[in-house]
KOLDRENDO-764766 format. One line per field, with one value per residue (C-alpha): residue in three letters; x, y, z. Coordinates in Angstrom, 1 decimal, m for minus. Layout:
residues N
rest	c(ALA|...);
X	c(X|...);
Y	c(Y|...);
Z	c(Z|...);
//
This chain:
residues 539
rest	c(UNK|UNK|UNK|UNK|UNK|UNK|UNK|UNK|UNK|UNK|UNK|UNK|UNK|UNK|UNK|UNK|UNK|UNK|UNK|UNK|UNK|UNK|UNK|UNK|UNK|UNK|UNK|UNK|UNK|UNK|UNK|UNK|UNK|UNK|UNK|UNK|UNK|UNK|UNK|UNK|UNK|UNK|UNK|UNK|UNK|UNK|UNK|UNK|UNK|UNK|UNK|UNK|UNK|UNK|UNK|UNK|UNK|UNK|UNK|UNK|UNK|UNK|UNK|UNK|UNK|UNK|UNK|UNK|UNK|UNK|UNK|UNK|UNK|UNK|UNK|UNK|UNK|UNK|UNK|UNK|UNK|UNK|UNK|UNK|UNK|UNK|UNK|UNK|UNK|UNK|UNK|UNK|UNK|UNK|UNK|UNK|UNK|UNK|UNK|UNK|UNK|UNK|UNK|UNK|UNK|UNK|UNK|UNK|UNK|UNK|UNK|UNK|UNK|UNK|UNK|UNK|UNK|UNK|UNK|UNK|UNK|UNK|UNK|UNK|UNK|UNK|UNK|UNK|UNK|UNK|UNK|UNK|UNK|UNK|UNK|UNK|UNK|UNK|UNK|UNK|UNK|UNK|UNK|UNK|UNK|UNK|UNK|UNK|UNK|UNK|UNK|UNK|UNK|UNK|UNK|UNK|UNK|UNK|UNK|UNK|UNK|UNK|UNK|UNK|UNK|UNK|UNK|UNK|UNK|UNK|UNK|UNK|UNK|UNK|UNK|UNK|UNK|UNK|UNK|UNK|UNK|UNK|UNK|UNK|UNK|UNK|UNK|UNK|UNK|UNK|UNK|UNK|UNK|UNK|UNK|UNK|UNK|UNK|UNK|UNK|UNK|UNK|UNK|UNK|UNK|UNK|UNK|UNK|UNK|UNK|UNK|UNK|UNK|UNK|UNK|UNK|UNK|UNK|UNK|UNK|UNK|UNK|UNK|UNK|UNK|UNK|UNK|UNK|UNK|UNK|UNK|UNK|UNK|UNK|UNK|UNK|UNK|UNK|UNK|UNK|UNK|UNK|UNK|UNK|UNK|UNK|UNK|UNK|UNK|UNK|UNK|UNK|UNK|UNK|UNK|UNK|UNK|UNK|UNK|UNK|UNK|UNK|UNK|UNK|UNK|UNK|UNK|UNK|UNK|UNK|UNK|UNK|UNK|UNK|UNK|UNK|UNK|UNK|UNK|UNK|UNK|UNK|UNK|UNK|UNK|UNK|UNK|UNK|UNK|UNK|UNK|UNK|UNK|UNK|UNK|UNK|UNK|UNK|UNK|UNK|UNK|UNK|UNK|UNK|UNK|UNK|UNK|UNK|UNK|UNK|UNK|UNK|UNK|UNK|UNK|UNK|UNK|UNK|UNK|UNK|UNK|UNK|UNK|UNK|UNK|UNK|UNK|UNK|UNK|UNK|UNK|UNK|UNK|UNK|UNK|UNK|UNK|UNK|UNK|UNK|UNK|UNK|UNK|UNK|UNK|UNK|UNK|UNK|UNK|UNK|UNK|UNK|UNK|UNK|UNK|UNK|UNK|UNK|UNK|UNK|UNK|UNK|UNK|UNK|UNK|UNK|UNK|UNK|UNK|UNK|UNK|UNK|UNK|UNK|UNK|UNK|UNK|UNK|UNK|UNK|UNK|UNK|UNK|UNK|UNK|UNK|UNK|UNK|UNK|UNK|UNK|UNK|UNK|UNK|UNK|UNK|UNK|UNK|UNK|UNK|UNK|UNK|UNK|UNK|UNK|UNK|UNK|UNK|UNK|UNK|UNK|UNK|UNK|UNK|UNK|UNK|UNK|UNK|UNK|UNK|UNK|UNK|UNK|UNK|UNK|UNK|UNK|UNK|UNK|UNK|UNK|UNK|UNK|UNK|UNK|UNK|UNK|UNK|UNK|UNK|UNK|UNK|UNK|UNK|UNK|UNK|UNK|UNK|UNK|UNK|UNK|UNK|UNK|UNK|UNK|UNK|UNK|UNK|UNK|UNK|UNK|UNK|UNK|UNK|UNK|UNK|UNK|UNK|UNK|UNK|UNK|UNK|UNK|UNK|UNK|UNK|UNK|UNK|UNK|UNK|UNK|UNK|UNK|UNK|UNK|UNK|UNK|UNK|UNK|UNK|UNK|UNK|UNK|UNK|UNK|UNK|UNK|UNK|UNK|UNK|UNK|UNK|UNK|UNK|UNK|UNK|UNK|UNK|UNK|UNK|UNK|UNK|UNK|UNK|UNK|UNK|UNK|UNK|UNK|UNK|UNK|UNK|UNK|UNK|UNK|UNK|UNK|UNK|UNK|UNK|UNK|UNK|UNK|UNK|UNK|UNK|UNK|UNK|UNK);
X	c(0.8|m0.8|1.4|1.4|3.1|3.0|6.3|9.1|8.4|5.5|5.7|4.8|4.3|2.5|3.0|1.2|3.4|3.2|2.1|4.6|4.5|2.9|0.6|m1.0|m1.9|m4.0|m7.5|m8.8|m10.7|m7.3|m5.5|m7.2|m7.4|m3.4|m4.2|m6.6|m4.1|m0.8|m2.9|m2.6|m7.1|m8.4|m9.8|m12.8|m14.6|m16.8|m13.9|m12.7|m16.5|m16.6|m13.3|m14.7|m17.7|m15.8|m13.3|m16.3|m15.7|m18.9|m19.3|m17.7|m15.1|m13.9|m13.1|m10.9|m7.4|m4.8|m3.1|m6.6|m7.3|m7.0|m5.3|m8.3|m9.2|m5.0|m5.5|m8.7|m7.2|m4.1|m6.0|m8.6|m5.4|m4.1|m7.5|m7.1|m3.5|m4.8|m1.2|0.5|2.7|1.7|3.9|2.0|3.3|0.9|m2.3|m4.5|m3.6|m6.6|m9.3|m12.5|m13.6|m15.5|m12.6|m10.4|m12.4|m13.0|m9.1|m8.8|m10.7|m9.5|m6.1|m7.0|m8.6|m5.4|m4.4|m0.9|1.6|1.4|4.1|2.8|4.3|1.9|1.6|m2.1|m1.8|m5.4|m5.3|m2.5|m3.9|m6.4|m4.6|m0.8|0.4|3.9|5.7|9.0|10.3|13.2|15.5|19.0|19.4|18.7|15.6|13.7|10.8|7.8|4.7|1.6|0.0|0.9|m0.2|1.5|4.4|4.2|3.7|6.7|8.6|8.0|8.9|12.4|13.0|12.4|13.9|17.4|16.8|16.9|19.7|22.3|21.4|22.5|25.6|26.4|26.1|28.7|31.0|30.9|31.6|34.4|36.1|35.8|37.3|40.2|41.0|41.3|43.7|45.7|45.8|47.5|49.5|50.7|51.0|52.2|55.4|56.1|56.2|58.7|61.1|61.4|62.3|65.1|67.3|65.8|65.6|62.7|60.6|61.6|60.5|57.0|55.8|57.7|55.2|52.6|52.8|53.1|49.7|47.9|49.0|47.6|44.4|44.0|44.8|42.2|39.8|40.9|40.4|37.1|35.9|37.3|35.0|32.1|32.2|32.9|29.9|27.2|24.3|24.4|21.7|18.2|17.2|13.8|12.5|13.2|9.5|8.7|7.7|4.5|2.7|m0.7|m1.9|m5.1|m4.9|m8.2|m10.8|m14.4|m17.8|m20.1|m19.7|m17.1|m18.2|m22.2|m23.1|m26.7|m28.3|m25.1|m25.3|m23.1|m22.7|m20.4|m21.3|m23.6|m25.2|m22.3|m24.6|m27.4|m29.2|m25.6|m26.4|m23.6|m22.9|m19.2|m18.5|m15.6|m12.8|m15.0|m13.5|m15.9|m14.2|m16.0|m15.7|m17.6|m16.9|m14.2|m16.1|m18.9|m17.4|m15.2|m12.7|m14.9|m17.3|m14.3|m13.2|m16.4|m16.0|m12.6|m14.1|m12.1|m15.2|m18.4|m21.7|m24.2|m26.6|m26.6|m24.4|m21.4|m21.6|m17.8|m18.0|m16.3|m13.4|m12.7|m9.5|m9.6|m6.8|m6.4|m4.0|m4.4|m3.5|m1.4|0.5|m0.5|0.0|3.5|5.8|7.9|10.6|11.3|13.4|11.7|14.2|12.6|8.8|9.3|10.8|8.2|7.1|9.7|12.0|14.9|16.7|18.4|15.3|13.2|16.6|15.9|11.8|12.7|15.3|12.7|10.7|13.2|14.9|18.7|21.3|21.1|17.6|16.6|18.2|16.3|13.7|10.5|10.0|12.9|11.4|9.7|6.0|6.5|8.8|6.5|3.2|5.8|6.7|3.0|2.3|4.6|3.8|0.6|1.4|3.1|0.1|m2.4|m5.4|m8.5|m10.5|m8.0|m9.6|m7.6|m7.5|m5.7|m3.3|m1.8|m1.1|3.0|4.1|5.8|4.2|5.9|5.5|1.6|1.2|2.8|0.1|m2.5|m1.2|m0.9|m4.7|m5.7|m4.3|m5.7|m7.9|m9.3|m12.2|m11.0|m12.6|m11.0|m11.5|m9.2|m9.2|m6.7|m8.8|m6.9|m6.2|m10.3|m10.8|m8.2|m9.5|m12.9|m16.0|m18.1|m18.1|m20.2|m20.3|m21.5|m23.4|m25.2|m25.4|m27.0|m25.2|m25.7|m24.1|m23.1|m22.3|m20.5|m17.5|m15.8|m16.8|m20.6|m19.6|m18.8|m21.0|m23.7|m22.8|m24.3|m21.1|m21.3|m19.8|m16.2|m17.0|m20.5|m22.3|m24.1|m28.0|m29.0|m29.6|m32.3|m32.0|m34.6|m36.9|m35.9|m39.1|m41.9|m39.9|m41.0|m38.4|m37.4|m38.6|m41.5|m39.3|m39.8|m39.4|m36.4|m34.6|m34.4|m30.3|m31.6|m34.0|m31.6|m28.6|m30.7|m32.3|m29.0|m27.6|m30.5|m30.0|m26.4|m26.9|m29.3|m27.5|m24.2|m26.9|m27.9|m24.0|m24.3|m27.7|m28.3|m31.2|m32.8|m32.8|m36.0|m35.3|m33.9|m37.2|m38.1|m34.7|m35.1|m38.6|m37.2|m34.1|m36.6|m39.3|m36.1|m34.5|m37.8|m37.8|m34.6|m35.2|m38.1|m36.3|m33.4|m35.8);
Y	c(26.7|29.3|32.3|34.9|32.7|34.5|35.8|33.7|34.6|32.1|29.0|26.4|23.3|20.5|17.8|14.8|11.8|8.2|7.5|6.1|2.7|4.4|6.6|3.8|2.0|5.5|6.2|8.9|10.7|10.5|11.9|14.6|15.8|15.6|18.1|20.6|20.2|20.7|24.2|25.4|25.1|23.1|19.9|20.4|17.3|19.4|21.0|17.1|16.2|18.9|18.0|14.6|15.7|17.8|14.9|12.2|10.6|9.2|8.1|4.7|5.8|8.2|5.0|3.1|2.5|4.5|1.1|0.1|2.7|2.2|4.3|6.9|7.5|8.2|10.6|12.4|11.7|13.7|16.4|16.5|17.1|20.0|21.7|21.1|22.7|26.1|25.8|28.7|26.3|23.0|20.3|17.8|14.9|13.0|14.2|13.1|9.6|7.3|10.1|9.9|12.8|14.0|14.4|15.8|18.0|19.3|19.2|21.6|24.3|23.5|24.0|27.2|29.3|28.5|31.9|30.7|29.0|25.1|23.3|20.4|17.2|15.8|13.8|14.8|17.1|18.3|19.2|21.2|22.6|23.8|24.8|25.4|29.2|28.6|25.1|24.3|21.3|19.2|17.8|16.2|17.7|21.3|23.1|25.6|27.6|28.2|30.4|29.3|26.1|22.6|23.2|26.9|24.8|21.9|24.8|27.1|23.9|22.7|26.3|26.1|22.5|24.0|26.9|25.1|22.9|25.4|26.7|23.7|22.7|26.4|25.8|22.6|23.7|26.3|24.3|21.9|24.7|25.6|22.0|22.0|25.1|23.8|20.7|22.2|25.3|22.5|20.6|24.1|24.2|21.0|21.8|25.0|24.0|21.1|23.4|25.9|22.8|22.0|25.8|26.3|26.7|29.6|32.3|34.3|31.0|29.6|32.9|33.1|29.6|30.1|33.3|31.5|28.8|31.3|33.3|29.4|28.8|32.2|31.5|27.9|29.0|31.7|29.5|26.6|29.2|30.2|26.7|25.6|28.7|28.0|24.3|25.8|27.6|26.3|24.7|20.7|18.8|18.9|15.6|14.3|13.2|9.4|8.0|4.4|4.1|2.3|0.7|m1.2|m3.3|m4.9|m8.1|m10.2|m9.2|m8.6|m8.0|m4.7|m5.6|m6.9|m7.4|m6.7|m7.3|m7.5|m7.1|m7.4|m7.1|m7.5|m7.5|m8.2|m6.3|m4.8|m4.5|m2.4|m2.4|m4.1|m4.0|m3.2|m3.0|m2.4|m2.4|m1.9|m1.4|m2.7|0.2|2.1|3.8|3.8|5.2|3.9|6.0|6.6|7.4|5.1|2.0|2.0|m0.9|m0.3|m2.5|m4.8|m4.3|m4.5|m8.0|m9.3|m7.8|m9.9|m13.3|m13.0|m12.4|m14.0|m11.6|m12.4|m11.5|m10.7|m12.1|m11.1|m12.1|m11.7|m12.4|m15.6|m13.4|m11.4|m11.0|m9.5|m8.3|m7.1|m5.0|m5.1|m1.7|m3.8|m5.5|m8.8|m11.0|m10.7|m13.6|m12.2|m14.2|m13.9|m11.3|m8.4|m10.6|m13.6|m12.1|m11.0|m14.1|m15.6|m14.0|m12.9|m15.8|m14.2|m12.9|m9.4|m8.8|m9.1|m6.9|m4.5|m4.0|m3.7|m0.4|0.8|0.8|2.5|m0.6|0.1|m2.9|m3.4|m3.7|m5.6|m8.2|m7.5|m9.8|m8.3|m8.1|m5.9|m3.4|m0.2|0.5|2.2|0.0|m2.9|m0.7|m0.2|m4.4|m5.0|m2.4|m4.3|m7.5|m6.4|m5.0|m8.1|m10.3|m10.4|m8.9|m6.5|m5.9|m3.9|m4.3|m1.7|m0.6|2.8|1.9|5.6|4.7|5.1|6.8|9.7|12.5|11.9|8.2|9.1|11.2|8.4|5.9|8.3|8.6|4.8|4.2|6.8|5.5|1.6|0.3|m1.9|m1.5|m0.5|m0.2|1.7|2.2|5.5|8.7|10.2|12.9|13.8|10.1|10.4|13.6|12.4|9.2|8.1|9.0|7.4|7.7|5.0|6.5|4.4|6.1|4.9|1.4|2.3|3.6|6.5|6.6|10.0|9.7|13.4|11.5|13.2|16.8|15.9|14.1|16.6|19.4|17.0|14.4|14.8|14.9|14.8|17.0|15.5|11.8|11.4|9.2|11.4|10.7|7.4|6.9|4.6|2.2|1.4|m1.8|m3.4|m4.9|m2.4|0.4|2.5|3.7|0.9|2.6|4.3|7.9|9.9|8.7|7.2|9.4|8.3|8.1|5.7|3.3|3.6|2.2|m0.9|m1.6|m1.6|m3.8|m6.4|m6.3|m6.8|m10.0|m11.6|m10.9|m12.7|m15.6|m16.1|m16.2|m19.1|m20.9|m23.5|m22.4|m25.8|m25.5|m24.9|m21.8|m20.3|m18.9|m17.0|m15.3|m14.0|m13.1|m10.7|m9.9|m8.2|m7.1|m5.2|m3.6|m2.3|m0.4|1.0|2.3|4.0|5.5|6.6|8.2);
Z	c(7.4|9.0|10.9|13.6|16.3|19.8|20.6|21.6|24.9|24.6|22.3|23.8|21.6|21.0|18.8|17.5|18.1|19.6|22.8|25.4|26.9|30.2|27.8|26.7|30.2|30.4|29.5|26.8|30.0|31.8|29.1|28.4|32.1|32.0|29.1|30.7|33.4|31.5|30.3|33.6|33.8|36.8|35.3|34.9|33.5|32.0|29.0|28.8|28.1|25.7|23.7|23.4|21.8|19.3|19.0|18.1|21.7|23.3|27.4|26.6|23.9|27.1|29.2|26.3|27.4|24.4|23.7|22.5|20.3|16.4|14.1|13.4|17.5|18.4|15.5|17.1|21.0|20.0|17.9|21.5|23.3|21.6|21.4|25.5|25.8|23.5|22.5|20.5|18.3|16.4|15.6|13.3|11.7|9.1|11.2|8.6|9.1|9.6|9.3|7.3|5.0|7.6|9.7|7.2|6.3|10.1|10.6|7.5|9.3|12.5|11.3|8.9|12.4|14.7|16.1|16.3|14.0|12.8|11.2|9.4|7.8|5.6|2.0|1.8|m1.1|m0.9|3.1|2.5|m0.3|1.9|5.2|4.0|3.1|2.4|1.6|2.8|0.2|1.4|m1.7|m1.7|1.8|0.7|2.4|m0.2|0.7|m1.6|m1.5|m1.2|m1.1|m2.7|m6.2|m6.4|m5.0|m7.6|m10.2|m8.9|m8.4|m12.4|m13.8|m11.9|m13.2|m16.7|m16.1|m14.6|m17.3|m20.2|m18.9|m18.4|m21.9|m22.9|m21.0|m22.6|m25.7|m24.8|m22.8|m26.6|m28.4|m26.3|m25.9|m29.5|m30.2|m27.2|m29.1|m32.8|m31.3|m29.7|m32.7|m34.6|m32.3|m32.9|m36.4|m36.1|m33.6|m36.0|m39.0|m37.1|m35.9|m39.8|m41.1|m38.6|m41.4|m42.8|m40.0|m41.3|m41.6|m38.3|m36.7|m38.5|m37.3|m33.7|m33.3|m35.1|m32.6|m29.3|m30.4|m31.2|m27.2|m25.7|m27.6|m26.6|m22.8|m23.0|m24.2|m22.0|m18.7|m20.0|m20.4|m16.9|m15.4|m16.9|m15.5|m12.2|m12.0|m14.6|m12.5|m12.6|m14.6|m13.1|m11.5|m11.4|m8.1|m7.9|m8.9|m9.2|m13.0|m13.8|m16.7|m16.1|m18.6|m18.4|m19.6|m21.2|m23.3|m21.2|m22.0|m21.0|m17.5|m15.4|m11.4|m10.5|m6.8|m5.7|m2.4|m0.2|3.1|6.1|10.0|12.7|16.3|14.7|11.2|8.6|5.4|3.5|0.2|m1.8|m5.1|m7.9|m11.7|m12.2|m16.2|m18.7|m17.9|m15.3|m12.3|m8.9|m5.3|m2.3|0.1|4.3|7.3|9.2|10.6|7.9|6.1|3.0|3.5|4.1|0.9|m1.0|0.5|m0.4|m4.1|m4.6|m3.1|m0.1|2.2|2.0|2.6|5.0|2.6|m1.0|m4.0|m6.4|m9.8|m11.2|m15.2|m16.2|m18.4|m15.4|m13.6|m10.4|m8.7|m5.0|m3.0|0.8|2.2|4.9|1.8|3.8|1.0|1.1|2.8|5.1|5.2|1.7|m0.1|m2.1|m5.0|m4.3|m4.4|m8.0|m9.2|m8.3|m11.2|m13.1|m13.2|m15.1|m12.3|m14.0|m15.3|m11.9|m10.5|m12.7|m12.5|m8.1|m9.3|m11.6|m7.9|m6.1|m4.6|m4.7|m4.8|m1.5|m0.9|m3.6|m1.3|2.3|3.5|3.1|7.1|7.6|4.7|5.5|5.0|2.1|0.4|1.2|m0.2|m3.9|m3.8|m3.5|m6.0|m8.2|m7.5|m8.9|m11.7|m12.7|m12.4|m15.5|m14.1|m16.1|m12.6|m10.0|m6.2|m3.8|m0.7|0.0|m2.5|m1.7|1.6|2.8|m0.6|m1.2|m3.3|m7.0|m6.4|m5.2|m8.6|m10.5|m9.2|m9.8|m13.7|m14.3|m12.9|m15.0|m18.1|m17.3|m19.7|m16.9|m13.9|m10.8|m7.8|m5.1|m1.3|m0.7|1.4|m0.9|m2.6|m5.0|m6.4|m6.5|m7.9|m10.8|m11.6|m10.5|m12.8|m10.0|m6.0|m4.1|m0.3|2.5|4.4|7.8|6.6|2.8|m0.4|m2.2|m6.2|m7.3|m11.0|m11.4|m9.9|m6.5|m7.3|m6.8|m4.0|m2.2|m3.2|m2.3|0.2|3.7|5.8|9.5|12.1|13.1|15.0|14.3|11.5|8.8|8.4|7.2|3.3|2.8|0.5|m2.7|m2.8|m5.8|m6.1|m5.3|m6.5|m3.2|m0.6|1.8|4.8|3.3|3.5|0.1|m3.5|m4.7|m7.2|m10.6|m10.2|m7.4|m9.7|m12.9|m11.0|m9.9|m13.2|m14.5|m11.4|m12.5|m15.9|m15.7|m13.1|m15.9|m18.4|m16.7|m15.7|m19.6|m20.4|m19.0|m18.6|m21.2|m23.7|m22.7|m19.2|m18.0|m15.7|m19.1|m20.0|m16.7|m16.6|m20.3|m20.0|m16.1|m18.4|m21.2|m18.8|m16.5|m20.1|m21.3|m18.0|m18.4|m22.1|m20.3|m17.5|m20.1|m22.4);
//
């Protein structure tokens, strides 16, 4: 969180929050006058026109009333506003919400040249990665400040958890020792007194195991006062954060291939993509990824059979599984209990009890309908829910989405360790820096494939400025080989990724043609003639 605030003779503040119900009757031109205004500028439509242009506003998108924004354009309206008030003192809570990488990546810098100081609330541990130079980490209702960015935090955090640790196990070893060494003085004491009440009669006797005893007592009480100071003050046992725990397993045996899609294409307004073309292996990991609008959601509906393409097919392999998770947890009943959900599955009741604590649910709330429950309780029941189902082919969208930071790194670790597919729509770069060896990026209504995983992405990935589309990626003629709109060559990345789309489709179709069928023949002799192009390009 960048420094050097004003003065406090100065701060003035703004802060990203929800718009009121008379905010929202308001247009983004009218609201960002009330900014230039609130600046003590004359509104001049010429600074609003200029703010919307940074902010990926357009003429229309300036006459939209705020009640009719989505989540992504209250982001950038609020972000447009600030820029306007040339405040001294940010207040922002969650602004990455709803932005594509394009936008994050604008807010980074944005944030990083503020002249003033910005407080930031964020579970986007690559942005603050990025923008943050000292972390303040809230835990059982103690505030501790931290140098440096998230992973110096996560790093200082882990060697004082170790540290804290090493220590109370030193201490308990002690306070052992000294309980120990309590318990056998009070036992010769015991013995001693006892021995002392049976030698009355001889003087000399009586008066060796009377001092005996005294000097047994003194000890014991030292001990016993060393013992009660060291449980005063040792440091209590370091706590993990509360995490969900999770444990994939994917379930079914599949073949090279588990989900291949060919020539998809899709429009609603207006066209959102065509010629998709994809190979998804046994156990890979792809991230699809574009700017907000471009269609991901939507390509992933249409990959899980729950959208049909206008164009195009999906061929899902007979032994696979698929598996979805809404980003809105939809598929949950509302007027069920988070109980009765995972019974559903789980019919033994003190087991199902018992998988809901594992995911944070506590006594209570493993009892609350799941309308009443938060977002991010509903994302962990959905989570759940799908862990619970047998499934070798996870579909997700923003899986991340509402979770805390442990419970975000404990995703991120199960996914990695799934011996399944996935496929995942995220803007959570650091879930697909972690765990996707392939990023498929829409861009401008074609798809580019880079194999070195997020890292290639983006080194390579033509991002646009904050708001506006990124140049258009022509797609490959599957047939001719040539580029679709007769722009350059097709990059061998390009042909190798359709040859292997094509192949995998006839391959699935033979799994299933009868030899005798007469269209058999023609789809071996494309199946052959497609391989022997592959081996080539390979070679």
């Amino acid at each position: 969180m960048p420094g050097c605030g004003r003065g406090p003779d100065r701060l003035p503040q703004a802060v990203v929050g929800p718009a009121t119900a008379r905010e929202r009757d308001l247009d983004v031109q009218s609201e960002l006058m009330r900014a230039v205004t609130k600046a003590g500028r004359p509104p001049t439509p010429g600074r609003v026109k200029e703010a919307a242009g940074r902010f990926g506003f357009d003429r229309t998108g300036l006459t939209q009333r705020l009640g009719m924004l989505s989540g992504g354009e209250r982001t950038r309206c609020a972000l447009a506003r600030l820029w306007l008030e040339d405040s001294d003192f940010l207040l922002l809570d969650e602004p990455t919400n709803h932005l594509d990488i394009a936008g994050l990546k604008w807010l980074a810098g944005w944030v990083r040249g503020f002249p003033g100081t910005v407080l930031v609330v964020s579970h986007d541990r690559y942005f603050l990665d990025q923008v943050a130079g000292k972390v303040v980490a809230l835990d059982e209702g103690v505030a501790r400040t931290y140098p440096g960015n998230y992973t110096a935090y996560r790093a200082a955090r882990e060697a004082e958890i170790e540290s804290l640790l090493a220590r109370y196990r030193d201490e308990e070893r002690l306070a052992r020792k000294l309980r120990a060494a309590v318990a056998r003085q009070a036992n010769w004491f015991e013995q001693a007194h006892d021995s002392a009440g049976k030698n009355t009669e001889i003087r000399s006797s009586w008066v060796y195991y009377r001092s005996k005893a005294k000097a047994i007592s003194r000890r014991g009480q030292a001990l016993q006062r060393r013992l009660d100071r060291l449980e005063a003050e040792r440091v209590a046992r370091p706590r993990d954060p509360r995490t969900i725990r999770l444990e994939i397993r994917a379930g079914g045996k599949l073949g090279r291939f588990v989900l291949v899609s060919e020539d998809l294409a899709k429009a609603f307004a207006s066209p959102l993509f065509s010629g998709v073309n994809l190979a998804v292996r046994r156990g890979e990991k792809v991230g699809i990824v574009g700017p907000n609008g471009s269609g991901k959601t939507t390509l992933l509906r249409i990959l899980a059979g729950l959208a049909e393409p206008d164009a195009g097919h999906v061929v899902r392999l007979a032994a696979a599984k698929p598996a979805y998770l809404d980003q809105h947890a939809s598929a949950l009943h509302d007027d069920r209990s988070a109980l009765d959900e995972v019974l559903q599955l789980v019919p033994d009741q003190p087991k199902a009890r018992s998988l809901l604590g594992s995911f944070l649910f506590s006594e209570e709330r493993v009892f609350a309908t799941v309308g009443t429950l938060s977002l991010g309780e509903r994302s962990r029941l959905a989570l759940l829910l799908l862990l619970l189902s047998p499934s070798n082919l996870l579909l997700l969208d923003e899986p991340t989405n509402y979770l805390d930071l442990p419970s975000r790194e404990q995703v991120e670790a199960a996914l990695a360790g799934y011996e399944g597919a996935v496929i995942l729509v995220s803007h959570d770069r650091y879930l697909l820096r972690r765990i996707c060896s392939r990023i498929v990026s829409l861009e401008d209504g074609g798809i580019r494939v880079y194999h070195g995983g997020y890292d290639e992405y983006e080194a390579k990935a033509p991002i646009a400025s904050f708001g506006h589309a990124p140049e258009r990626v022509a797609s490959v003629d599957r047939d001719t080989g040539g580029h679709a709109q007769g722009e350059g060559v097709p990059t061998s990345d390009e042909e190798r990724l359709l040859l292997e789309n094509r192949v995998a489709v006839l391959s699935a179709q033979l799994a299933e043609l009868d030899p005798t069928a007469p269209e058999y023949a023609p789809v071996v002799e494309e199946f052959l003639a497609k391989a022997r192009a592959l081996r080539r390009l390979r070679r």
